[in-house]
C-alpha positions as CSV (number, residue, x, y, z in Angstrom):
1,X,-84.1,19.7,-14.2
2,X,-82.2,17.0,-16.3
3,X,-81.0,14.3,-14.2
4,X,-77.1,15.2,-15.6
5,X,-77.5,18.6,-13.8
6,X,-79.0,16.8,-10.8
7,X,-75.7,14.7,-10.6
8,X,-73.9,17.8,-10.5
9,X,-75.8,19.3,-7.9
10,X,-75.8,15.6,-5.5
11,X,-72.4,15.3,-5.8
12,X,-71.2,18.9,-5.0
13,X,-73.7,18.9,-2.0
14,X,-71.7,15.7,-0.6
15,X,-68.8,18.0,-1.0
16,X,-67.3,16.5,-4.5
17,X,-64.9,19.6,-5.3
18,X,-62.5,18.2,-7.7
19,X,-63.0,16.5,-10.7
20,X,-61.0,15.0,-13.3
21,X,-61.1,13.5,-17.0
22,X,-61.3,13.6,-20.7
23,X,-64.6,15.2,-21.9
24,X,-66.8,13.3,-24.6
25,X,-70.4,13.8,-25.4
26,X,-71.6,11.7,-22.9
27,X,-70.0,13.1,-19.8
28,X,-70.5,16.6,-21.5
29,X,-73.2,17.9,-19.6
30,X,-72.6,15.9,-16.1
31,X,-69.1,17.3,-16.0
32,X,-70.2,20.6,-16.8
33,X,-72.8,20.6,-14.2
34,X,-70.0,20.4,-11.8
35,X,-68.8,22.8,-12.9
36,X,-71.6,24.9,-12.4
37,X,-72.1,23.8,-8.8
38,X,-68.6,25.1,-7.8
39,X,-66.4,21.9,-8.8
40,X,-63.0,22.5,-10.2
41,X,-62.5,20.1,-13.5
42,X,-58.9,19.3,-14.4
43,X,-58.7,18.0,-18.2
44,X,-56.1,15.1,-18.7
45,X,-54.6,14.0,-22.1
46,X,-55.7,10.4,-21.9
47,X,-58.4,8.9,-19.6
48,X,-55.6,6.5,-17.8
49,X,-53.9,9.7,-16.7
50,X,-57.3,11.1,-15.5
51,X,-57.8,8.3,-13.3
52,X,-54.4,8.4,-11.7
53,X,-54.9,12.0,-11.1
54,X,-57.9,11.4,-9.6
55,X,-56.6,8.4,-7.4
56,X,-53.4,10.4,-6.6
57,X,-55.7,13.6,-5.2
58,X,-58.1,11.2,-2.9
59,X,-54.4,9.3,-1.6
60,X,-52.9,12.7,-0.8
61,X,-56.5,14.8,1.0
62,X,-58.4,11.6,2.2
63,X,-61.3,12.5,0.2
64,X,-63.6,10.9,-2.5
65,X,-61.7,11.4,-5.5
66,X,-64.2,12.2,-8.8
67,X,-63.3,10.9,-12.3
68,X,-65.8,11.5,-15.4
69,X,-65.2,9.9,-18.4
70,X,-67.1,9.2,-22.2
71,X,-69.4,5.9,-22.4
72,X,-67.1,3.0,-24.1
73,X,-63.4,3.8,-24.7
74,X,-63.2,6.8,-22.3
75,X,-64.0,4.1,-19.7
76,X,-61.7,0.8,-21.3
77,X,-58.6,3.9,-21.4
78,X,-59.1,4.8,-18.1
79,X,-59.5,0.9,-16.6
80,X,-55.7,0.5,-15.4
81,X,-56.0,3.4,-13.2
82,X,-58.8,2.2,-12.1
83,X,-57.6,-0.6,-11.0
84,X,-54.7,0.7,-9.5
85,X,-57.1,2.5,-7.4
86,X,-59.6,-0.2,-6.8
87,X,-56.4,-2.2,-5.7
88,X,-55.3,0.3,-3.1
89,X,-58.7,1.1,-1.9
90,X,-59.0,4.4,-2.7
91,X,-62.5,6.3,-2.5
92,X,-62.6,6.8,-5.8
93,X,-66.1,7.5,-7.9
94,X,-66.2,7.1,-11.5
95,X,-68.3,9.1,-13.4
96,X,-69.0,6.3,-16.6
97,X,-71.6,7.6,-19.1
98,X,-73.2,4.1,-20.7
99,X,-75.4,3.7,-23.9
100,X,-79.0,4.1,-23.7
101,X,-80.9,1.1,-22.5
102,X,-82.3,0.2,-26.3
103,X,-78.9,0.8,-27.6
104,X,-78.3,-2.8,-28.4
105,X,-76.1,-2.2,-30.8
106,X,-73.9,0.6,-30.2
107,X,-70.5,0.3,-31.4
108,X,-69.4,1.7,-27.4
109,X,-72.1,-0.7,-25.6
110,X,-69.7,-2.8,-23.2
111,X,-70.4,-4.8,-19.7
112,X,-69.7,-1.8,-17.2
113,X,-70.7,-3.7,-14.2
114,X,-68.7,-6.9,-14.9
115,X,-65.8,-4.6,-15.9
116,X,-65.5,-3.2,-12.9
117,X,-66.2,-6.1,-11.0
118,X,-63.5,-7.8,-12.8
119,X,-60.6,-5.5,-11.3
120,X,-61.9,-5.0,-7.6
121,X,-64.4,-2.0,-8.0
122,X,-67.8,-1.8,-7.0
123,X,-70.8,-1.2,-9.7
124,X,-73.5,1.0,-9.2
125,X,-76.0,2.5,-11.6
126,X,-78.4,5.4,-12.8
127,X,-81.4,3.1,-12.8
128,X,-84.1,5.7,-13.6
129,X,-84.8,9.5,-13.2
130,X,-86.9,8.7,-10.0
131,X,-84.3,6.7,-8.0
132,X,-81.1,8.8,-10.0
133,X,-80.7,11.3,-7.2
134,X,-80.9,8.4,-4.4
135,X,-78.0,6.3,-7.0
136,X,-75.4,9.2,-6.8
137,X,-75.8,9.4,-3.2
138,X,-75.3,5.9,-2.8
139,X,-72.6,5.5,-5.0
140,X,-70.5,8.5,-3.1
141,X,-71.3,7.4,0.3
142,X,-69.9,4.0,-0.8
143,X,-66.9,5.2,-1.7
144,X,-66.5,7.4,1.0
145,X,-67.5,5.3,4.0
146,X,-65.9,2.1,2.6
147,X,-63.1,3.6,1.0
148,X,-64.2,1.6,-2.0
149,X,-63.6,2.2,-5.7
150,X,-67.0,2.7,-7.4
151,X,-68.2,2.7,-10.9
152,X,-71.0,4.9,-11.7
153,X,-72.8,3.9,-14.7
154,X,-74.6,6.8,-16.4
155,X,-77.1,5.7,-19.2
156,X,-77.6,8.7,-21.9
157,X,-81.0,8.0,-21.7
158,X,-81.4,8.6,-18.3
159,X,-79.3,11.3,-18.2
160,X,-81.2,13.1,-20.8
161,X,-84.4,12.5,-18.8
162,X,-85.8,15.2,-16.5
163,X,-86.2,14.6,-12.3
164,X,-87.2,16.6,-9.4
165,X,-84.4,18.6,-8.3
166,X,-82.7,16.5,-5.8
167,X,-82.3,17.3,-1.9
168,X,-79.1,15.3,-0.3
169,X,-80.3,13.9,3.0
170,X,-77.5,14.6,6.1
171,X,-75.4,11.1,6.6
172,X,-75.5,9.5,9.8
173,X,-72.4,9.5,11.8
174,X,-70.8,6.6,11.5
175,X,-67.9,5.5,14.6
176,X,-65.0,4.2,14.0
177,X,-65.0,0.0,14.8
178,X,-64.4,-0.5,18.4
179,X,-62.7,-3.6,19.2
180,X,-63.8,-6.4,21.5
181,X,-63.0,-6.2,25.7
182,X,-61.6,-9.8,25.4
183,X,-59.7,-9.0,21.7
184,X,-58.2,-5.9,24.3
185,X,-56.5,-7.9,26.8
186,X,-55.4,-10.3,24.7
187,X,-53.4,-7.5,22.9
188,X,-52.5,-6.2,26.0
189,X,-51.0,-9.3,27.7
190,X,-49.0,-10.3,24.6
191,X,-47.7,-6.8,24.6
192,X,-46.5,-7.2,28.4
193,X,-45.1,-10.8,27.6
194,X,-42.8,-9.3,25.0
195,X,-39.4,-8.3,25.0
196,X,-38.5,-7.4,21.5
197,X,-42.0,-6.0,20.0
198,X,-42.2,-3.8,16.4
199,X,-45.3,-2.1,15.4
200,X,-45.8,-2.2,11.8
201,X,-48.3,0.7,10.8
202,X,-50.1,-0.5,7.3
203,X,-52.5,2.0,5.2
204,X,-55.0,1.3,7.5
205,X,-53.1,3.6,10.5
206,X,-52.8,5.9,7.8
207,X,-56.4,6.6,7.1
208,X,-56.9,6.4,10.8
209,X,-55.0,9.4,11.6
210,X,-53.3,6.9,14.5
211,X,-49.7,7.9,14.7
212,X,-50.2,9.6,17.9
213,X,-51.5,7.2,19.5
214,X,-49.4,4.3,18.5
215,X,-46.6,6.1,19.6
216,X,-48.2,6.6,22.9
217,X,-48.9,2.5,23.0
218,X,-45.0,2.0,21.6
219,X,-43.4,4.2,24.3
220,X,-45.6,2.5,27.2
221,X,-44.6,-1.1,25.7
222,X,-41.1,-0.6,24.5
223,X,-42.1,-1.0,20.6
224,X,-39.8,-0.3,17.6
225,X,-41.8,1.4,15.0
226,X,-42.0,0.7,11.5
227,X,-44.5,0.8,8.0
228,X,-45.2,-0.7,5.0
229,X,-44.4,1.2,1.9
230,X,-47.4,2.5,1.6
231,X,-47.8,4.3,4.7
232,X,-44.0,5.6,4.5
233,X,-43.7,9.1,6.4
234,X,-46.0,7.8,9.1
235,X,-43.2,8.1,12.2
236,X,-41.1,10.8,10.2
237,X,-39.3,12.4,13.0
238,X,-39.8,9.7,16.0
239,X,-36.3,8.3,17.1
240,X,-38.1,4.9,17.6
241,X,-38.7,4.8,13.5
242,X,-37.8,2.1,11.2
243,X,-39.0,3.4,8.5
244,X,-40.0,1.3,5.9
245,X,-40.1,-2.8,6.4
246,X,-39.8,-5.2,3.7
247,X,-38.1,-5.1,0.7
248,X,-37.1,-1.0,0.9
249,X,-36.0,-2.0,4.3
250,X,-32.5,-0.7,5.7
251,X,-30.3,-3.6,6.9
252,X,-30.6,-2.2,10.6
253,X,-34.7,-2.4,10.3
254,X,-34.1,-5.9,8.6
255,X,-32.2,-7.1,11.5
256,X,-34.2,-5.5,14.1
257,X,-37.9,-6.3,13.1
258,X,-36.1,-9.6,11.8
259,X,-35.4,-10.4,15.6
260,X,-38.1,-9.1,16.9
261,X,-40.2,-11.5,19.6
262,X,-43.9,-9.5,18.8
263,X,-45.0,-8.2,15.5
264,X,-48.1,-6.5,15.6
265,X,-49.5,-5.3,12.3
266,X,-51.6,-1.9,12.5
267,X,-54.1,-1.7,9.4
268,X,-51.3,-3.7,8.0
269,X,-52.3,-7.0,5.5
270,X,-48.3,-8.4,6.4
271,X,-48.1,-9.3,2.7
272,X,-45.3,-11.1,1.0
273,X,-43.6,-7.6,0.3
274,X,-43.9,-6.0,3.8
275,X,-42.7,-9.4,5.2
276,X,-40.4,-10.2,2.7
277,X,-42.4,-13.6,2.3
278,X,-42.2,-14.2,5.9
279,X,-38.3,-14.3,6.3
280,X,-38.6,-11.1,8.5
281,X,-40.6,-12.8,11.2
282,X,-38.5,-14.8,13.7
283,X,-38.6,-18.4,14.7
284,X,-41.0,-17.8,17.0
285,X,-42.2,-14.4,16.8
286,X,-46.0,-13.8,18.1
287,X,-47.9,-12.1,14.8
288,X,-50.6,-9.7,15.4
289,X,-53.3,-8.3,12.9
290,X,-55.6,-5.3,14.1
291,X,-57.5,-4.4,11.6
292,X,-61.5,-3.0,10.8
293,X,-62.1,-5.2,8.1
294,X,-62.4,-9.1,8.7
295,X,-61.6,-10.5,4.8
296,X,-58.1,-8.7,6.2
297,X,-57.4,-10.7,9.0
298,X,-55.1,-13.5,8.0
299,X,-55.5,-13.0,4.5
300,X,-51.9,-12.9,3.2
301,X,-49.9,-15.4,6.6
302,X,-51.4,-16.9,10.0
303,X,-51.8,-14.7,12.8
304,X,-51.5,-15.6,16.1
305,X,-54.1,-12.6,17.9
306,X,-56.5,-11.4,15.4
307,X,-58.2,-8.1,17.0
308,X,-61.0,-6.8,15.0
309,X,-61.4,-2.8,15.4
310,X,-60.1,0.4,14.5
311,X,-56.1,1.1,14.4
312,X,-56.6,4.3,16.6
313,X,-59.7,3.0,18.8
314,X,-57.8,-0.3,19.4
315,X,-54.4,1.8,20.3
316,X,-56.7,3.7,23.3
317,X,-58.6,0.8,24.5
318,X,-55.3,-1.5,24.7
319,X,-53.7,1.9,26.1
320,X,-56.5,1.7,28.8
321,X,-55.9,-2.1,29.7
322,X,-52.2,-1.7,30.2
323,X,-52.8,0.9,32.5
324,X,-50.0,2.8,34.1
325,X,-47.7,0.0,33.4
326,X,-44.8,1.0,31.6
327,X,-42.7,-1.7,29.7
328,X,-38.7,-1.9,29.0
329,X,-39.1,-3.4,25.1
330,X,-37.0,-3.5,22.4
331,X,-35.9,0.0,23.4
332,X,-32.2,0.8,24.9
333,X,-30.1,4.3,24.4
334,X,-27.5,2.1,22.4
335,X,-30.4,0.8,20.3
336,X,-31.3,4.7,19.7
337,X,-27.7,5.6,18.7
338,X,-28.1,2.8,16.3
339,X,-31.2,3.9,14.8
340,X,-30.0,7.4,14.5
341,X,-26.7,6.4,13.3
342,X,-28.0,3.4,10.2
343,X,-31.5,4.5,10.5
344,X,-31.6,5.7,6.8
345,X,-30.4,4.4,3.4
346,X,-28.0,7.1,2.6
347,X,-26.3,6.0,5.7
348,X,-25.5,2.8,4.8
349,X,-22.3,2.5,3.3
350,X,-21.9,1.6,-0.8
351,X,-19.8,1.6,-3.6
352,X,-20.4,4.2,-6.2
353,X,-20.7,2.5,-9.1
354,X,-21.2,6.0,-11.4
355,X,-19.1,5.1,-14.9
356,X,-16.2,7.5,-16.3
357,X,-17.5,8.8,-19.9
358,X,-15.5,10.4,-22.7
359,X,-16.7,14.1,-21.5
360,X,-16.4,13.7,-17.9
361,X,-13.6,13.8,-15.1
362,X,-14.8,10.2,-13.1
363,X,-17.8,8.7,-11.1
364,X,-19.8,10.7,-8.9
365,X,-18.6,11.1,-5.1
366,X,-19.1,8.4,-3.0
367,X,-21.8,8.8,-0.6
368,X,-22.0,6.8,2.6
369,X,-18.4,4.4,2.7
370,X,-16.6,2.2,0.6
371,X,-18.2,-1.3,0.9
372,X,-20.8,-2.2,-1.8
373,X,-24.1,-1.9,0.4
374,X,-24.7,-5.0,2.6
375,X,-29.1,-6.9,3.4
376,X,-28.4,-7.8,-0.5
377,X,-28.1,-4.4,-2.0
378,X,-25.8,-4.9,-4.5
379,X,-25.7,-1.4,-5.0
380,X,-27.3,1.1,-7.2
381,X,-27.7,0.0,-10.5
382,X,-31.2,-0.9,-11.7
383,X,-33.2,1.9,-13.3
384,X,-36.8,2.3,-13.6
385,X,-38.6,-0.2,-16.2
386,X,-35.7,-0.5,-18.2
387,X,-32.2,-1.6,-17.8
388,X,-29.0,-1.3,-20.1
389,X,-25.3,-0.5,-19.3
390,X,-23.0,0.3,-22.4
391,X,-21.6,3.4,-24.3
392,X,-24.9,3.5,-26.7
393,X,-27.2,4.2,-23.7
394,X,-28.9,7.6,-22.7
395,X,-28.4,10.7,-24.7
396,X,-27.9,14.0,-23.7
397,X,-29.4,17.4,-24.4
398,X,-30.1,19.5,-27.4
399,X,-28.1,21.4,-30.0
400,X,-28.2,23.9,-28.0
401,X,-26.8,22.7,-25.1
402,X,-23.9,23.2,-23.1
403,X,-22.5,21.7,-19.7
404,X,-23.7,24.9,-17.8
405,X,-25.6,27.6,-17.6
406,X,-28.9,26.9,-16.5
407,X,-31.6,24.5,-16.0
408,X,-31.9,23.7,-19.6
409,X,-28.5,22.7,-20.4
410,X,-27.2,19.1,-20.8
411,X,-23.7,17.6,-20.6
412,X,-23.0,17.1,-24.0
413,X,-22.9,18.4,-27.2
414,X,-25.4,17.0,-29.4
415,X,-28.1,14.9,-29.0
416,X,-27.0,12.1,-30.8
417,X,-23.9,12.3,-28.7
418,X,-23.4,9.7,-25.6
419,X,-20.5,10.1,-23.5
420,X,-20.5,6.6,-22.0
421,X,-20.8,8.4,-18.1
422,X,-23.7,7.0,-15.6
423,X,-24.7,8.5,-12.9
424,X,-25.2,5.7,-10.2
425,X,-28.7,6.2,-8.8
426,X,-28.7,6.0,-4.9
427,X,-25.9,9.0,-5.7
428,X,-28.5,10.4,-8.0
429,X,-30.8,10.1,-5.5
430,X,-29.3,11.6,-2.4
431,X,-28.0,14.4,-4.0
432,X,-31.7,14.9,-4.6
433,X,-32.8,14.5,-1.3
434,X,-30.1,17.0,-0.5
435,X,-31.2,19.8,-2.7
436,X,-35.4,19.5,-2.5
437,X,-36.5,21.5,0.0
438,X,-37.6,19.2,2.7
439,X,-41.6,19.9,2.4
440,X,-41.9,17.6,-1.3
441,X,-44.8,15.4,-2.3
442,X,-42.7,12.5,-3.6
443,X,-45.1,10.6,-5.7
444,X,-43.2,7.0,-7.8
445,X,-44.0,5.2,-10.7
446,X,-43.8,1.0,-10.6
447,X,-40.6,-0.4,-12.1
448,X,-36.8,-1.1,-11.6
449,X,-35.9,2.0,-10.7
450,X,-38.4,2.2,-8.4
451,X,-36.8,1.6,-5.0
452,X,-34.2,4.5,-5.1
453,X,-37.0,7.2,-4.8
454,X,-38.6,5.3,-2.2
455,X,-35.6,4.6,-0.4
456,X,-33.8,7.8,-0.4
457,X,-35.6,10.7,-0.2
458,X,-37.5,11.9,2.7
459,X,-41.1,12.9,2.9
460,X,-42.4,14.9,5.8
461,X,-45.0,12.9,6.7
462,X,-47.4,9.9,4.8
463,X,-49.5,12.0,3.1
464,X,-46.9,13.5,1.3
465,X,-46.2,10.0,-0.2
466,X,-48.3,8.2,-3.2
467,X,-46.6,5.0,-4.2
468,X,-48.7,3.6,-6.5
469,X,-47.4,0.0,-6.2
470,X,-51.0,-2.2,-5.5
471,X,-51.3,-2.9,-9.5
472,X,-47.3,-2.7,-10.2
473,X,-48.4,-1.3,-13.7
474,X,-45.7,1.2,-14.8
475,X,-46.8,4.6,-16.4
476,X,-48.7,5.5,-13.4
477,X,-46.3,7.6,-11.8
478,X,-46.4,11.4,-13.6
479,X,-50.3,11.8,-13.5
480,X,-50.9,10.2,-9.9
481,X,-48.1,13.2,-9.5
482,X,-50.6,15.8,-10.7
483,X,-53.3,14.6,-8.6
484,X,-51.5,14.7,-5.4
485,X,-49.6,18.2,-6.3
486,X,-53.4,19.9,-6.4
487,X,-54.2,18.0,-3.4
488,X,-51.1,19.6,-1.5
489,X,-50.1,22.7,-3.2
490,X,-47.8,23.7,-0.4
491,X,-45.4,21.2,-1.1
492,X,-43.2,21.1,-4.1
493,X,-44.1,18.0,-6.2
494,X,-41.4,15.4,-7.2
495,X,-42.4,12.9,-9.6
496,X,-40.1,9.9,-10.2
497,X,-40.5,7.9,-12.8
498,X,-38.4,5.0,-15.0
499,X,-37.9,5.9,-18.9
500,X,-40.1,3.2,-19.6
501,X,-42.8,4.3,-17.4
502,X,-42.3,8.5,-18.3
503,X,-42.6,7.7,-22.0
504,X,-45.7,5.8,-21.6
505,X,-47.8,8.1,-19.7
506,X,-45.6,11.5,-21.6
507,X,-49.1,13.0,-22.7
508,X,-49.6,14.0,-19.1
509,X,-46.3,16.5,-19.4
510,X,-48.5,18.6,-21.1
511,X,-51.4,18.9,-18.3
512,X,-47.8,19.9,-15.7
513,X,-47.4,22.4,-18.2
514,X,-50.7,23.8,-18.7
515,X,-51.5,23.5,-15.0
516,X,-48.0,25.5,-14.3
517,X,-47.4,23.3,-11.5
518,X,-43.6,23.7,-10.4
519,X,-43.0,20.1,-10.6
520,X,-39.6,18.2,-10.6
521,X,-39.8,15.1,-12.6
522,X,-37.0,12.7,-12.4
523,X,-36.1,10.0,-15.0
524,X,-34.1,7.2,-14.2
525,X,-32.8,6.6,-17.8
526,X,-31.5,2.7,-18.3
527,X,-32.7,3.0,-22.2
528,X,-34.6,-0.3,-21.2
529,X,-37.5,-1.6,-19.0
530,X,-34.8,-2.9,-16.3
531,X,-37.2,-5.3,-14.5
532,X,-37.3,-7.7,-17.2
533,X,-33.3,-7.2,-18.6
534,X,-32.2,-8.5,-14.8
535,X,-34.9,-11.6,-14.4
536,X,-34.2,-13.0,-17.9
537,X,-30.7,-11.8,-18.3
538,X,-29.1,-14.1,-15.7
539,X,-30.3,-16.6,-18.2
540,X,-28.6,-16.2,-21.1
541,X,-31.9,-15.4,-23.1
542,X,-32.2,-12.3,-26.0
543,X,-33.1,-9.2,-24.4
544,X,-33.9,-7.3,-27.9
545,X,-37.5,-6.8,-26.7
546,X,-36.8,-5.3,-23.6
547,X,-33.9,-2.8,-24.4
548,X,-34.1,0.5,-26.4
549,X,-32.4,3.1,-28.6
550,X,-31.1,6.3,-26.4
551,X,-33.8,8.6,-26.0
552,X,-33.2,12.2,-25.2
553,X,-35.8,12.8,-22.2
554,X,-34.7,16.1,-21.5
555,X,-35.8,17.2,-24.7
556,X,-39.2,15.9,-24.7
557,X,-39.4,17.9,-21.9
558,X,-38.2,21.0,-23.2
559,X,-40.6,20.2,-26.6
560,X,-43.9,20.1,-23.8
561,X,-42.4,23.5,-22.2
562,X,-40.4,21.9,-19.3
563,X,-37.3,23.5,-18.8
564,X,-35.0,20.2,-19.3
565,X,-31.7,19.0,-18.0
566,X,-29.5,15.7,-18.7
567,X,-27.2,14.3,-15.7
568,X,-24.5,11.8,-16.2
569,X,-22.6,12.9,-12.9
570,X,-23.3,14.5,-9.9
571,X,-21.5,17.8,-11.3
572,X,-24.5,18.0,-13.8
573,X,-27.1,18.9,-10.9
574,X,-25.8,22.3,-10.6
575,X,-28.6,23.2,-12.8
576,X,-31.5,22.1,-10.5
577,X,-30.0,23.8,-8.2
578,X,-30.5,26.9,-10.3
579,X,-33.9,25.8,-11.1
580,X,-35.0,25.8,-7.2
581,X,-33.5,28.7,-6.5
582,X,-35.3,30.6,-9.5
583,X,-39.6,31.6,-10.2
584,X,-40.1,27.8,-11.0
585,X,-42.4,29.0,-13.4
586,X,-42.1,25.6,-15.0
587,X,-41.8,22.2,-14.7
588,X,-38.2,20.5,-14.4
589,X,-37.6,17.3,-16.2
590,X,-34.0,15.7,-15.0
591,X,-33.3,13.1,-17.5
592,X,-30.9,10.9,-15.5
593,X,-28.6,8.5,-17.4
594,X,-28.1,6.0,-14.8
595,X,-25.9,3.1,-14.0
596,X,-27.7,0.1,-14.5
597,X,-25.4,-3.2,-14.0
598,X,-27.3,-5.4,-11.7
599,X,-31.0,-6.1,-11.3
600,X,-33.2,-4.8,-7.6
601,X,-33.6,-7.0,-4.5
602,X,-36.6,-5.2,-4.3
603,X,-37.8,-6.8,-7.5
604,X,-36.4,-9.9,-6.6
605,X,-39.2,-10.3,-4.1
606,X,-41.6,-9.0,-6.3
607,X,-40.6,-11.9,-8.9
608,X,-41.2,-14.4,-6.0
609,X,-44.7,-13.2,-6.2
610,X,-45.5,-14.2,-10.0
């Protein structure tokens, strides 16, 4: 058999099921072989939004992700996804077809192992019919058991060439890392020392399945629980949880983990954004890393215990030292009130800072109180990757539109017509959260805008949750949303994106459509990329290059078969509404002309990090 078909077979024998890309000639026949073996392919629009729809599927079902691509530019389009990927160590495999061996000069002849070497991922290779079979394997188990981004090189040549069928050897079990007696009781003793300890549960307690047992280890010690962004959903439900810590966290969590005497970090690097560059640990605070991976330990701050070993092993074996000792903590039923009163972000009081327009009767309602946010939120303004307040921002929807009627109506008349009205986003947002039913796979783009999403709606759980943040490239967000909406089907999928990020990746409306997935896809309109408007701004210097013309989202939707609605006010949601309550027999784009008069904290930190 040809060693393309052989590929095909290897890979579906590991259990590959899913596949995505862009078909050329040179991953023709390997894709199709696939195929043939009982994998699904999804065709993307671009190879950038194949790889994001491949690294969103792996985030959202823990599996190896498969992405095939053409030899040359179907790899160099696909690289920022990649990366992305790579970044966030997701087991991701790419399928990279490469010129023949004696190609010397072909025009798509590139460096595939330094490419991927050059962004994080790992390079493997068909070397030769004989050892091709043994390659694949190799490469998948990589990506699998290391939950490692790997680049599969596929020369045509070889691929062309004929093997023995292949036979796919049974893996080994592997264990989970167990962590040493003396790392143990070190953990322990700190743990019994402490009066004010938070657990802060990284990725790493996400892949581990651990939540049930660090809940068992924070209810014996007295621990406040908490995550980094991108393990938000972990503790959805506990009345211990925090939520998210850093720079998404509420002003109750800042204070709290802020004060806390222990910080113990769970598959958790404690990075400059989880940490908020170290001004949420306290003078004094112990720091704790457990994690399976020593490059991890210590990498981004000092730690005081290091513990090398598996979240969820090292939460049983510390479990088993302490015993049937139960500790006071953090924990108090006034604390819980507190937590269960400020716990959340549309609890804390703000300011709605939504704009009057010529068309409309006022800002939206005011959700929460009357004081302007307090941690530094200066309220909701920012957008997505853009930024711009003013009366020649946003436009509304088509000809055709009205101010109701259904979900493809807009506000106002025309679509050169702007009424001047903003909807501010953190209203936007919770009125959102109100309406989506509460099982949602909330998947966000980078940019401005990028905190409301993550801030304000609810996900059921972690894995309903792909923040796609390790590479903070914008664009990501829509196909990333495609990838995790196969993975959980179940769940209605809410893509949120920044206009700036939604127009560059707007190819991949057209896979929504075609794949009929009942997707909501929200724009956070600021008719600018809003990151750069509020770090330069302050200082006086032109902004031409970062701000845009109006551009009438809803309709773009509508022109890809979305059904398409623009909201300036919270009275303009009416039509989602309508939209939920209907077939959902196609996706919903919400173009949301937002306020936009301040920069992000959130970003603020991020800038910190440049």
């Amino acid at each position: 058999m040809l060693v393309s078909e052989a590929a095909g077979a290897v890979l579906t024998g590991l259990g590959a099921d899913m596949v995505f890309g862009v078909v050329g000639s040179g991953n023709f026949h390997v894709t199709n072989a696939l195929i043939a073996h009982g994998a699904r392919f999804v065709a993307a629009r671009h190879e950038g939004g194949a790889a994001c729809m491949a690294d969103g599927w792996a985030r959202a079902t823990g599996k190896v992700g498969l992405l095939s691509v053409h030899q040359g530019p179907g790899l160099t389009n696909a690289m920022t996804g990649i990366t992305e990927a790579a970044k966030s160590r997701t087991p991701l495999l790419v399928l990279a077809a490469d010129v023949a061996g004696a190609a010397v000069r072909s025009n798509f002849r590139i460096d595939v192992a330094a490419l991927a070497a050059a962004v994080g991922a790992e390079a493997e290779r068909l070397h030769s019919p004989g050892s091709a079979a043994a390659d694949v394997i190799r490469a998948y188990r990589t990506a699998q058991a290391q939950r490692r981004t790997v680049v599969l090189a596929m020369p045509l040549d070889v691929q062309a060439a004929q093997c023995d069928p292949p036979a796919v050897p049974a893996a080994p079990p592997l264990s989970p890392c167990q962590p040493a007696g003396e790392s143990v009781a070190e953990l322990a003793r700190v743990l019994t020392g402490a009066q004010r300890p938070v657990f802060v549960a990284g990725r790493g307690a996400r892949v581990a399945d651990a939540r049930a047992g660090l809940e068992r280890l924070a209810d014996a010690c007295g621990a406040l629980l908490a995550t980094s962004a991108a393990a938000k959903g972990l503790f959805r439900g506990n009345p211990w949880d925090l939520d998210v810590s850093g720079g998404f966290a509420t002003p109750l969590a800042a204070e709290l983990i802020g004060a806390a005497d222990l910080i113990v970090g769970w598959g958790c690097s404690l990075n400059m954004w989880t940490m908020r560059h170290g001004r949420l640990i306290g003078p004094g605070a112990t720091v704790v890393q457990v994690d399976n991976e020593v490059s991890a330990i210590g990498a981004h701050r000092p730690v005081d215990v290091a513990v090398l070993g598996d979240v969820a092993e090292t939460c049983r074996a510390v479990l088993a030292e302490l015993g049937s000792r139960t500790l006071g903590g953090y924990r108090s039923p006034e604390l819980q009130t507190r937590i269960g009163r400020e716990g959340r972000w549309r609890d804390v009081p703000y300011t709605d800072e939504g704009t009057h327009g010529t068309d409309t009767g006022g800002p939206g309602a005011v959700a929460g109180g009357a004081e302007t946010g307090r941690d530094g939120t200066g309220a909701g303004r920012d957008g997505s990757d853009e930024e711009r307040d003013g009366p020649d921002q946003g436009r509304s929807g088509g000809p055709d539109q009205g101010r109701s009627g259904g979900p493809d109506q807009g506000r106002s008349g025309g679509p050169g017509e702007d009424s001047g009205a903003r909807i501010d986003p953190r209203t936007l947002t919770i009125a959102l959260d109100d309406l989506l039913p509460a099982q949602r796979m909330v998947s966000v783009d980078s940019g401005n805008f990028m905190g409301y999403p993550s801030m304000f709606l609810s996900v059921p759980d972690a894995s309903a949750f792909c923040f796609t943040q390790a590479y903070q490239s914008i664009g990501l967000g829509l196909a990333s949303a495609i990838g995790a909406a196969l993975a959980q089907p179940g769940r209605l999928p809410v893509a949120a994106l920044g206009d700036g990020g939604a127009l560059m990746g707007i190819s991949e409306l057209e896979t929504v459509v075609r794949l009929r997935l009942p997707m909501v896809i929200v724009v956070y309109d600021d008719a600018a990329y809003g990151a750069e408007v509020h770090h330069f701004g302050p200082d006086r210097h032109p902004l031409d290059t970062v701000r845009f013309p109006p551009t009438d989202i809803a309709a773009i939707g509508r022109g890809f078969g979305c059904a398409g609605v623009t909201v300036r006010g919270p009275q303009d949601l009416a039509p989602v509404r309508e939209w939920l309550a209907g077939p959902r027999d196609r996706p919903l784009v919400i173009d949301a002309k937002i306020t936009s008069g301040s920069g992000s904290w959130w970003l603020e930190e991020a800038f910190r990090g440049h």
